[in-house]
DOMI-464584 format. One line per 8 residues: number of its first residue (from 1); their letters; for each residue z, y, x of N, C-alpha, C. Coordinates in pm, whole numbers, plus 50000, padded with zeros to 5 digits. Example, Ala and Ser with C-alpha at 12.3 -4.5 7.8 and 13.67 -1.06 7.14 Angstrom:
<gumis>
1> as> 50780:49431:51319:50780:49550:51230:50780:49670:51320 ~ 50708:49775:51285:50714:49894:51367:50787:50003:51290
</gumis>
This chain:
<gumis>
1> xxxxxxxx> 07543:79148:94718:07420:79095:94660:07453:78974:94574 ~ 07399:78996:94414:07430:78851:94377:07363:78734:94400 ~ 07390:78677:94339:07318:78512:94357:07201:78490:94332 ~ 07119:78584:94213:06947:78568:94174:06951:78676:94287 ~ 06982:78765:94315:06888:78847:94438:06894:78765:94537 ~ 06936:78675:94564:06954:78631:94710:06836:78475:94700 ~ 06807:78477:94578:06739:78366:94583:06600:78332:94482 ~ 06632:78415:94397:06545:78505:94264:06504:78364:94239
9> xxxxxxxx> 06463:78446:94048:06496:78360:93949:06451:78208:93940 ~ 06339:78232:94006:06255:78079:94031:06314:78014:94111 ~ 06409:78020:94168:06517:77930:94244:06571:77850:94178 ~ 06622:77940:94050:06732:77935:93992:06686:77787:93861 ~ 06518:77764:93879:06462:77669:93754:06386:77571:93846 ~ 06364:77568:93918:06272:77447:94014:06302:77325:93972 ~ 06439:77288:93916:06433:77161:93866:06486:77201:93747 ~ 06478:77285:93652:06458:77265:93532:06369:77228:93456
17> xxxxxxxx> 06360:77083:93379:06306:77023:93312:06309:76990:93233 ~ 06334:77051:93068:06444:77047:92934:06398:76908:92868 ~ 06236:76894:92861:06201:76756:92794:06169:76812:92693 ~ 06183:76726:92583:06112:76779:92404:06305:76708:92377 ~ 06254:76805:92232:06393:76742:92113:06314:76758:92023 ~ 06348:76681:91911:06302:76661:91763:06430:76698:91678 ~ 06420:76780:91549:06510:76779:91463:06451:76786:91341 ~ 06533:76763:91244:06525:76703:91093:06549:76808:91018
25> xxxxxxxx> 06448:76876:90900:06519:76979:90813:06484:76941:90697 ~ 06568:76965:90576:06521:76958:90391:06464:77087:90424 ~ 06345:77142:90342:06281:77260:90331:06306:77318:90169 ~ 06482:77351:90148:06504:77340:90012:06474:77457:89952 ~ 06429:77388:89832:06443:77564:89744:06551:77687:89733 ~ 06675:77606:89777:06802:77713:89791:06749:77822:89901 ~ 06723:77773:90025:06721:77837:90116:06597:77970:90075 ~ 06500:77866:90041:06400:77993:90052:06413:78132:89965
33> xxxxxxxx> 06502:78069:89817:06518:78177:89698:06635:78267:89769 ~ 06729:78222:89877:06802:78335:89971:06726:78443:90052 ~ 06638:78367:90088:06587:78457:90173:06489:78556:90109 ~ 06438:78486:89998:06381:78630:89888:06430:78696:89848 ~ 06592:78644:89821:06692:78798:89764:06696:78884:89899 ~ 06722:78853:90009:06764:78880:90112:06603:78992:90142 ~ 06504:78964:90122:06402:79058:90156:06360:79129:90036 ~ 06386:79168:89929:06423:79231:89781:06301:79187:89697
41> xxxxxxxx> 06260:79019:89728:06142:78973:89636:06188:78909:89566 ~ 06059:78893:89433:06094:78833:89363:06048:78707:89295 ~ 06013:78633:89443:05976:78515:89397:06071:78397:89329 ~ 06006:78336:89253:06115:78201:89200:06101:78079:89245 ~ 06111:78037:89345:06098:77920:89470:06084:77802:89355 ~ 06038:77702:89295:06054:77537:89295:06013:77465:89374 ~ 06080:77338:89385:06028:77241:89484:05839:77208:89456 ~ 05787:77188:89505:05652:77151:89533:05531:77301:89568
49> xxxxxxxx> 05650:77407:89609:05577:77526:89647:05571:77547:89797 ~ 05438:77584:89825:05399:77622:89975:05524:77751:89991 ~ 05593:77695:90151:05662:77786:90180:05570:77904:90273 ~ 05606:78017:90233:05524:78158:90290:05580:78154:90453 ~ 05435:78187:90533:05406:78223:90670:05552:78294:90703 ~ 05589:78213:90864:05721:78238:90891:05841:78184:90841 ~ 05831:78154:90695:05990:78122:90646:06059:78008:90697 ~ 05986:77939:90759:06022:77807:90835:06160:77858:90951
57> xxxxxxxx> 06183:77988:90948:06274:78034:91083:06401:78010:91018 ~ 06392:78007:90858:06575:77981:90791:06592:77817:90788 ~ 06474:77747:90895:06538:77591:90890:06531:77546:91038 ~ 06585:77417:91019:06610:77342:91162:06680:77504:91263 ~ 06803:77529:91173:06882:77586:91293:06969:77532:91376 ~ 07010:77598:91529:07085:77517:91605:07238:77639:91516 ~ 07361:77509:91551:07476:77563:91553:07550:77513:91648 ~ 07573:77571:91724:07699:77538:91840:07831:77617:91776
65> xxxxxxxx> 07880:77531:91807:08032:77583:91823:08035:77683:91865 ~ 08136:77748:91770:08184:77928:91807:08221:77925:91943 ~ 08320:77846:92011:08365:77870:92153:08246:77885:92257 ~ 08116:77852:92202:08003:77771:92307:07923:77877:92319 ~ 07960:77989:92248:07881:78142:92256:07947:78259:92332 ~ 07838:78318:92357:07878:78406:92506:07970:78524:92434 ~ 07977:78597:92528:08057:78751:92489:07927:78818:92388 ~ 07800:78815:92418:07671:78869:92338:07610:78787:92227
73> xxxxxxxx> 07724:78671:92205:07662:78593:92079:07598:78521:92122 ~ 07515:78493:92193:07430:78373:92243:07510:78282:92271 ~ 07396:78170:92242:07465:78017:92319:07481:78050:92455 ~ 07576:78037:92570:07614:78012:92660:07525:77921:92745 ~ 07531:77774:92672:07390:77701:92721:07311:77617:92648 ~ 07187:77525:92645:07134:77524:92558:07012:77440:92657 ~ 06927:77282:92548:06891:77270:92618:06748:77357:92680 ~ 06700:77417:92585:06575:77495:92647:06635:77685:92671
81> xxxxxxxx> 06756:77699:92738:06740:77815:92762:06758:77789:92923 ~ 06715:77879:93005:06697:77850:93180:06835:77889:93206 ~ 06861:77814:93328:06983:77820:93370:07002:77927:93503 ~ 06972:78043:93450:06988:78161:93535:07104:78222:93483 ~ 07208:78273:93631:07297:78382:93584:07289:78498:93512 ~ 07417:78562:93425:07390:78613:93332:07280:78676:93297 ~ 07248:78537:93209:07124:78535:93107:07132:78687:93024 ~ 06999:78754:93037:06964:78822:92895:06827:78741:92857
89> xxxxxxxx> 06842:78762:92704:06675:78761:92670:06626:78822:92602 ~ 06509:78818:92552:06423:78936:92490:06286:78842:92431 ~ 06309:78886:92290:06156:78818:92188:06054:78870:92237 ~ 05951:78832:92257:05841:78907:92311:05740:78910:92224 ~ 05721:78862:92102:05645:78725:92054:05601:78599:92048 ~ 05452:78573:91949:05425:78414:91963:05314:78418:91884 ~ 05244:78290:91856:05159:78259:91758:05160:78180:91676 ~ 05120:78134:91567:05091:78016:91503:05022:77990:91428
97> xxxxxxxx> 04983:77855:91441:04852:77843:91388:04908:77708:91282 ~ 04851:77693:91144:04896:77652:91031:04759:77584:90990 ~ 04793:77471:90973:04671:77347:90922:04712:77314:90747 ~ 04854:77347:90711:04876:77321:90604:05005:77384:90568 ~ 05062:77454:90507:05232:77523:90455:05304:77397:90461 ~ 05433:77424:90517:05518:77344:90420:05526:77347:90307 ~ 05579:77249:90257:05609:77221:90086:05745:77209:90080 ~ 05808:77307:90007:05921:77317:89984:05969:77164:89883
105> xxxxxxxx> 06131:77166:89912:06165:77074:89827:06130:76902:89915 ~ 06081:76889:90057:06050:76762:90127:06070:76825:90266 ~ 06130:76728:90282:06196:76689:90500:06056:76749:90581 ~ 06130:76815:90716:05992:76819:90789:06082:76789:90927 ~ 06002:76805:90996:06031:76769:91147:05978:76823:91211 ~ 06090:76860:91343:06033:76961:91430:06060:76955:91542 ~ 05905:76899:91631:05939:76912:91770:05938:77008:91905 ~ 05994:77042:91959:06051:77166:92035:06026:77122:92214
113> xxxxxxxx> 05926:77204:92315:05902:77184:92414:05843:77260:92499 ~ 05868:77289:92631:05860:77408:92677:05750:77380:92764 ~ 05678:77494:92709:05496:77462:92726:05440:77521:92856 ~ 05549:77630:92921:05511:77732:93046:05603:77784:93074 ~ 05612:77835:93233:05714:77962:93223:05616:77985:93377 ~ 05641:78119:93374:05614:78237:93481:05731:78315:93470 ~ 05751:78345:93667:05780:78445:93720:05750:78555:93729 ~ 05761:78661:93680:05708:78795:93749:05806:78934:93777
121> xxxxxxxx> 05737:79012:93828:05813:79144:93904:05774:79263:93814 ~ 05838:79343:93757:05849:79427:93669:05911:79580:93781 ~ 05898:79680:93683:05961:79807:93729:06100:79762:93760 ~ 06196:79693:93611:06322:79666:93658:06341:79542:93738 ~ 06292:79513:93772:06311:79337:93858:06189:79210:93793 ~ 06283:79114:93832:06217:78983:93795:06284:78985:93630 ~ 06143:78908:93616:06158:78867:93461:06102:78688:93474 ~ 06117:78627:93409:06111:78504:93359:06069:78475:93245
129> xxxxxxxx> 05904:78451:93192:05837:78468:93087:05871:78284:93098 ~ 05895:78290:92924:05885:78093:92910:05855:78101:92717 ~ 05764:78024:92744:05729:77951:92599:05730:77866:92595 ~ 05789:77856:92464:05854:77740:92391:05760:77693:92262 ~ 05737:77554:92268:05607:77516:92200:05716:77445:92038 ~ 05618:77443:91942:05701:77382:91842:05569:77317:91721 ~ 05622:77182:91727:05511:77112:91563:05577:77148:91509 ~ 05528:77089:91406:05580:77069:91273:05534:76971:91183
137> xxxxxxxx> 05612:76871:91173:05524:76765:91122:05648:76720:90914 ~ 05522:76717:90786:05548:76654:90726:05469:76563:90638 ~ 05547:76463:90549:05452:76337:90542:05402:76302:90699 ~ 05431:76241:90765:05337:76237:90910:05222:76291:90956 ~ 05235:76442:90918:05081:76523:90889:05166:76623:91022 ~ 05083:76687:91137:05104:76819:91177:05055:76969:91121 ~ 05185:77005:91035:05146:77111:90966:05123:77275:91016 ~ 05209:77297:91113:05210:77371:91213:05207:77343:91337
145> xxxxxxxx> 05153:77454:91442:05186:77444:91589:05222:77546:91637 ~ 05312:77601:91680:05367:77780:91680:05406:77749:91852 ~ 05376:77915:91870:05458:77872:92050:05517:78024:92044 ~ 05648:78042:92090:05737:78126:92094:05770:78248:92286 ~ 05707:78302:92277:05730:78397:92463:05867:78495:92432 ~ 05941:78404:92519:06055:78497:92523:06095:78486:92672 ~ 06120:78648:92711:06137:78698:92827:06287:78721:92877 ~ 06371:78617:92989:06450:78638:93072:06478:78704:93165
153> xxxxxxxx> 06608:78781:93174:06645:78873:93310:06757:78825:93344 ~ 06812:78845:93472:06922:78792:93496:07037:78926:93541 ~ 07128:78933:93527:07231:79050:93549:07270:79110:93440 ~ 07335:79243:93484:07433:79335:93381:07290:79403:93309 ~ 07341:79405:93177:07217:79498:93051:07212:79619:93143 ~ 07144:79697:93096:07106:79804:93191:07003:79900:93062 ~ 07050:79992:92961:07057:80054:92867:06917:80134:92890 ~ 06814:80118:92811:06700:80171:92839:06668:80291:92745
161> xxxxxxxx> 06647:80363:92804:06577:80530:92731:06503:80541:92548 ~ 06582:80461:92441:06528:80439:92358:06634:80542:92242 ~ 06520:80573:92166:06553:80678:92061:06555:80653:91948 ~ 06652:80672:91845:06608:80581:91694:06503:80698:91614 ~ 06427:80608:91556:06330:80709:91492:06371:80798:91390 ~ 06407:80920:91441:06458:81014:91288:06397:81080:91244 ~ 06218:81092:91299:06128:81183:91253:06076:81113:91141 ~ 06018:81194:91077:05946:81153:91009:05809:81087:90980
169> xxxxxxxx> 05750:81017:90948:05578:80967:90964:05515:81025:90966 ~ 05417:81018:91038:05290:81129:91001:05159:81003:91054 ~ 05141:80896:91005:05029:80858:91015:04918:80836:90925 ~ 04823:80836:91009:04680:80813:90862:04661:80655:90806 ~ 04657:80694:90628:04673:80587:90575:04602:80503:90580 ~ 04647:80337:90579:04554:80268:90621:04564:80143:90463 ~ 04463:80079:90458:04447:80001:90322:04577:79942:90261 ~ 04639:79856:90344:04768:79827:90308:04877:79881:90370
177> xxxxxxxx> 04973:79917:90294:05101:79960:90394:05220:79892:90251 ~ 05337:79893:90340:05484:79910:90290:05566:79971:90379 ~ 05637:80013:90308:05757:80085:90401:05911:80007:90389 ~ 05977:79913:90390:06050:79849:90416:06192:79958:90473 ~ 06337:79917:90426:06444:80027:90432:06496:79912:90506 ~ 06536:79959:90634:06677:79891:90708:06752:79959:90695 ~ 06885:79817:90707:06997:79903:90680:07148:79784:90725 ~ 07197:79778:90743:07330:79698:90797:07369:79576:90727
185> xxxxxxxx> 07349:79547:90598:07344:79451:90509:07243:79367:90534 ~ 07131:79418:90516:06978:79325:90578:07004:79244:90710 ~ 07038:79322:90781:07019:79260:90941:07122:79142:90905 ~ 07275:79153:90832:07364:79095:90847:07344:78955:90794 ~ 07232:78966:90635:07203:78868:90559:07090:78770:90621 ~ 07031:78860:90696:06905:78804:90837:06960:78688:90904 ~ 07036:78792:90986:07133:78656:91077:07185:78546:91020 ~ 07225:78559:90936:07317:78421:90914:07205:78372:90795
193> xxxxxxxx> 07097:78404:90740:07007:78289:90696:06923:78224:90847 ~ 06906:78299:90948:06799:78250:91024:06955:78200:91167 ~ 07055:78157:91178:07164:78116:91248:07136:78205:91342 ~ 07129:78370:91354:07097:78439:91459:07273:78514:91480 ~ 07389:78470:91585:07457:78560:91637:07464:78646:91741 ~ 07390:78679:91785:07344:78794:91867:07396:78889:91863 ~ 07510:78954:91879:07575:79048:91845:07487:79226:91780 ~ 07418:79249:91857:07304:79361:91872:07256:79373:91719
201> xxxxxxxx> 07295:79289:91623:07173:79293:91532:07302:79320:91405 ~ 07442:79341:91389:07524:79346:91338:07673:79414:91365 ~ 07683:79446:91477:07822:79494:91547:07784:79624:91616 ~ 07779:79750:91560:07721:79815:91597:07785:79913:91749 ~ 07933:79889:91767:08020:79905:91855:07955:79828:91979 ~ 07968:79708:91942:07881:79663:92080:07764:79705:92101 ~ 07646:79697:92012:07562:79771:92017:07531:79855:92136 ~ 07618:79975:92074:07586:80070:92152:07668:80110:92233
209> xxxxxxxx> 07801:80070:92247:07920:80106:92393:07840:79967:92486 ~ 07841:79826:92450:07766:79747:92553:07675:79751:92624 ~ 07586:79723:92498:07429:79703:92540:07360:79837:92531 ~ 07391:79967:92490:07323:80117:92489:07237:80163:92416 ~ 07250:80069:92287:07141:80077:92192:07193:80232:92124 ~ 07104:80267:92106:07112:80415:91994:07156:80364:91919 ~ 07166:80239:91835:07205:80198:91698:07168:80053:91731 ~ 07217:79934:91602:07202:79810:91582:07046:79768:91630
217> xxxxxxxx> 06976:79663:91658:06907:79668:91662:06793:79559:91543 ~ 06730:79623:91486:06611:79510:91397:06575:79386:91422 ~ 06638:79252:91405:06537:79139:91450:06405:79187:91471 ~ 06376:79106:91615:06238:79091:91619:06148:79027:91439 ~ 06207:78866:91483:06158:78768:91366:06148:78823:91235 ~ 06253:78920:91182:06223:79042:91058:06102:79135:91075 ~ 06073:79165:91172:05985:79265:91185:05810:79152:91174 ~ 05829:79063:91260:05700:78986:91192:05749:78938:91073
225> xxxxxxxx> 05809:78886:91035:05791:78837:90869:05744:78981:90783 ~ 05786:79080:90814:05724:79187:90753:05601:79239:90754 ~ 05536:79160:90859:05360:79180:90903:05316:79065:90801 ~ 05387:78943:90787:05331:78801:90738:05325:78857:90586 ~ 05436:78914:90567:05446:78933:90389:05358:79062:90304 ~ 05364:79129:90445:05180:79228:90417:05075:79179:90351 ~ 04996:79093:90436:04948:78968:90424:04954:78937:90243 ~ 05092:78844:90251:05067:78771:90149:05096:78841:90035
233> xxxxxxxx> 05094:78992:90019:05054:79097:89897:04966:79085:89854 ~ 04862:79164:89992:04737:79215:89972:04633:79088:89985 ~ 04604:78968:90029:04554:78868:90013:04604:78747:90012 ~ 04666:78743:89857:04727:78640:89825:04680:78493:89778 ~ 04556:78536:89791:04453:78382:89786:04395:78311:89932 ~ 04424:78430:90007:04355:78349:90154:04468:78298:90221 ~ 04438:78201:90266:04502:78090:90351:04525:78163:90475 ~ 04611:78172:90554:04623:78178:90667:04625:78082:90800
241> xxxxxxxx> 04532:78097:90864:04460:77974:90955:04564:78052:91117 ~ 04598:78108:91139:04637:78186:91283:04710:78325:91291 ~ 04788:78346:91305:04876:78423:91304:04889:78487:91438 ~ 04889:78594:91538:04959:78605:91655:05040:78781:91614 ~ 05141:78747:91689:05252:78856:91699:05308:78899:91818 ~ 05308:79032:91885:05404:79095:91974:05464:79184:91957 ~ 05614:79241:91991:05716:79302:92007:05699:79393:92099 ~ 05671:79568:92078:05676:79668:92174:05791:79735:92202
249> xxxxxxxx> 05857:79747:92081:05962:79829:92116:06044:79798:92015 ~ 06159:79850:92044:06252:79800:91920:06273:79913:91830 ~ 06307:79843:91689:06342:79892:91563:06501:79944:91569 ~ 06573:80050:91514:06680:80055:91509:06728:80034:91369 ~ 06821:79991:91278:06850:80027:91169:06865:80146:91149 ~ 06818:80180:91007:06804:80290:90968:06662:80400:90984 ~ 06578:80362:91074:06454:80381:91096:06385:80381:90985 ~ 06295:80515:90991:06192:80473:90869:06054:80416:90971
257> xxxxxxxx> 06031:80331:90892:05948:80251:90937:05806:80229:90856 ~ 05679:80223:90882:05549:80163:90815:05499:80040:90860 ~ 05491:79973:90763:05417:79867:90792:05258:79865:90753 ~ 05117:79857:90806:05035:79874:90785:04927:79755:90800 ~ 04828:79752:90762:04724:79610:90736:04581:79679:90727 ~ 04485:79659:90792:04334:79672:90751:04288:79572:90801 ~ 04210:79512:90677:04143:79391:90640:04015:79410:90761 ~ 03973:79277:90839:03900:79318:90891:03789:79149:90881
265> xxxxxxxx> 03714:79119:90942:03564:79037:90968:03708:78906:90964 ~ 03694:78838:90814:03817:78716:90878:03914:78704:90900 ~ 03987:78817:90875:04126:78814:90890:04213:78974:90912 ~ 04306:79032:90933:04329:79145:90916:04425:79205:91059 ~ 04414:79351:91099:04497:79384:91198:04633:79443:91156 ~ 04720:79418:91189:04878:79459:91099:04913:79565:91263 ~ 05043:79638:91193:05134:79685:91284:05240:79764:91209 ~ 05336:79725:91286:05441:79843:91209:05524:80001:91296
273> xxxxxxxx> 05493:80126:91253:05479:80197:91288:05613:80274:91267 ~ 05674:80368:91342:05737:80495:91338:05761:80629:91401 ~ 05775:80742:91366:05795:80868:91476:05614:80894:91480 ~ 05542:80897:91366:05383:80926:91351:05332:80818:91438 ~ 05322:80829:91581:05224:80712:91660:05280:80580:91731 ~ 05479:80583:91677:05502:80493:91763:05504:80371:91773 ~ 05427:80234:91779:05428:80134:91719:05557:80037:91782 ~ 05565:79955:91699:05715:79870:91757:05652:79713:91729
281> xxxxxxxx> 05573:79701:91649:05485:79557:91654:05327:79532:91615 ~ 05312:79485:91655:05152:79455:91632:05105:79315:91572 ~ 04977:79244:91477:04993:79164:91436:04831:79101:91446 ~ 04824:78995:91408:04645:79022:91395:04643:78863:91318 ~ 04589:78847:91178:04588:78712:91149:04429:78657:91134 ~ 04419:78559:91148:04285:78520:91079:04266:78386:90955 ~ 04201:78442:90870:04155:78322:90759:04129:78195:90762 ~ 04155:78092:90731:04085:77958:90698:03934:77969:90663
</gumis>
């Protein structure tokens, strides 16, 4: 028996207490005009432009030292990750709610603090739900407030019954859609704008001899920016006041995938779809 069975996971955090950290980012135009090549747009970033819902994830990254990362790419430790034996984790989603964009081209600040965590018992075991709260403050203004649910297990991966989508779509069209192409380059240019080494999302050997993925797997955080940038197609004059996002299932590279939007009373319902009914995220924003 290991050590969380013998004492399970809430043992394992009773005096975990991470505190807040603050960090410092330029919100430069370099970064953001990367990450538009990187998603095949064609915006032309200058300084004094509202940065688009989400893009805030290619700043204030952590870098640890290469040695300080696990066999799976993760930090090893960290101050807001729980100090349970071998850690997995899993994006679950989050929300955020936006009083004003950043402005590209000026410093912001960002404070980071862990707002909850629950225990609970699942089919496969205990899980460890914890959100992680985050401002955002510039000019001394709070421009954002986002809170992040990401779900902990403790032990060996344990390869779950998942299929990459090779069928084809068959769903009914809905007002907005895109169809977005993954593919091994994307994920690769993903990671290293948003400091994601995670192995799963680029090494496709580990992938799937490790962790049992059918194939690489899709950032979560790609898959909502792809709900956010729906959005800012099809209503590119409305403000976005609230954002919420969850993660059902995972994306594989190479998946054909839909992304879909109907405008609704205030704001619109997103999801992105494959295999005709299978959804892998869901979205729901509302207006200013």
């Amino acid at each position: 028996m290991n050590e969380t069975a013998k004492i399970g996971i809430g043992g394992h955090i009773t005096s975990w207490h991470p505190g807040s950290a603050e960090n410092e980012d330029l919100i430069s135009v370099e970064r953001a005009r990367q990450l538009a090549a990187t998603l095949d747009l064609s915006d032309a970033f200058t300084d004094g432009d509202a940065l688009p819902l989400l893009w805030h994830w290619a700043y204030f990254l952590d870098w640890p030292q290469t040695g300080d990362l696990g066999p799976d790419g993760h930090p090893r430790d960290g101050q807001f990750l729980p100090p349970i034996p071998n850690r997995r984790r899993m994006f679950a989603g989050g929300r955020i709610t936006v009083s004003s964009p950043l402005e590209i081209g000026e410093s912001a600040v960002r404070r980071s603090t862990v707002a909850r965590t629950t225990v609970k018992v699942g089919r496969t075991g205990e899980m460890l739900f914890v959100t992680v709260r985050y401002e955002y403050r510039q000019g001394g203004h709070v421009c954002m407030v986002e809170e992040q649910d990401l779900v902990y297990r403790s032990g060996e991966a344990v390869a779950a019954a998942f299929d990459s989508g090779v069928e084809s779509l068959g769903l009914p069209a809905e007002p907005w859609t895109a169809h977005p192409r993954t593919h091994p380059v994307l994920l690769f240019r993903f990671s290293a704008l948003t400091g994601n080494a995670h192995r799963i999302h680029y090494d496709e050997a580990y992938t799937t001899g490790t962790e049992g993925y059918p194939g690489m797997v899709v950032h979560g955080p790609l898959l909502a920016v792809y709900l956010a940038e729906l959005v800012r197609e099809h209503a590119p004059r409305r403000a976005v006041e609230d954002f919420e996002y969850r993660f059902t299932r995972p994306v594989f590279v190479g998946d054909e995938i839909r992304v879909t939007g109907r405008p609704v009373e205030g704001g619109a319902d997103l999801a992105i779809w494959s295999r005709g009914s299978t959804a892998h995220a869901t979205g729901k924003v509302r207006y200013r």
